[in-house]
C-alpha positions as CSV (number, residue, x, y, z in Angstrom):
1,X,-20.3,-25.2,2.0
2,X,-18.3,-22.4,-0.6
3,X,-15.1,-21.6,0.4
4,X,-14.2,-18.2,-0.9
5,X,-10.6,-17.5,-0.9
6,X,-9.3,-14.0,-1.6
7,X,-5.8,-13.5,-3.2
8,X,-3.9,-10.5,-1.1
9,X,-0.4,-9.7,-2.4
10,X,1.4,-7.6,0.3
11,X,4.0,-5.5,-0.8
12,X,7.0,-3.7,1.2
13,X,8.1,0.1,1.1
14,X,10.8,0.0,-2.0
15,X,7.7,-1.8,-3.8
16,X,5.7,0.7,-3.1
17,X,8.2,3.3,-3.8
18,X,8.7,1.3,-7.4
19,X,5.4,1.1,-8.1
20,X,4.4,5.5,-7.5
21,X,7.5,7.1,-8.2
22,X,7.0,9.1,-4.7
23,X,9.9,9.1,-2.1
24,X,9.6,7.5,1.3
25,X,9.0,10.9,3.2
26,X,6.7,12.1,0.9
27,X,4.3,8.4,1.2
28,X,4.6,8.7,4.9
29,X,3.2,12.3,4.9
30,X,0.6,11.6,2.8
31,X,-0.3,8.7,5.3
32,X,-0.2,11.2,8.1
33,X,-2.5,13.8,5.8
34,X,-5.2,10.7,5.0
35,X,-4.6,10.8,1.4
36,X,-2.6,8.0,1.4
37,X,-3.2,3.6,2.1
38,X,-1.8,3.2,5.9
39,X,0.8,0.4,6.3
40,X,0.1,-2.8,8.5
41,X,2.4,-4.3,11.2
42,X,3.9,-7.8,9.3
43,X,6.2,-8.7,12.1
44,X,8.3,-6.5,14.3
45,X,8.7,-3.2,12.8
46,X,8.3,-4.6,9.6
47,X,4.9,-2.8,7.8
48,X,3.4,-3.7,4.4
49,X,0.9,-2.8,2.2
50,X,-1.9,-4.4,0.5
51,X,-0.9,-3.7,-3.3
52,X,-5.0,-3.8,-4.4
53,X,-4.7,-0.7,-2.1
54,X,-1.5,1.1,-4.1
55,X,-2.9,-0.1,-7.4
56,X,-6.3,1.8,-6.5
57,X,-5.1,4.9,-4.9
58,X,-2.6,5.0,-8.7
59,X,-5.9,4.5,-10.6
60,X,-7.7,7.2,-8.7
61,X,-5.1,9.6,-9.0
62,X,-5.4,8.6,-13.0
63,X,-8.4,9.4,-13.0
């Protein structure tokens, strides 16, 4: 049997926030238009992101 294990680095708001330049208001409308990765529920109210995600929407905005 292969075991395949994918590496999946989740990343919090003031990451996120780091890693665009784009303030918090301006991430959540973009979630709310589509043009932007949605958050997951971590634990509570807690939400991350999957930083492939962040790294690939950067990229594509690069591009």
């Amino acid at each position: 049997m292969i075991l395949c294990f994918l590496l999946v680095r989740i990343i919090r708001l003031k990451d996120v926030i780091g890693s665009t330049d784009i303030a918090r208001s301006t991430i959540y409308k973009l979630i709310g238009e589509g043009r932007f990765p949605k958050p997951f529920p971590l634990i509570g109210r807690s939400v991350g992101w999957v930083e492939s995600e962040i790294h690939e929407w950067i990229r594509g905005r690069i591009a």
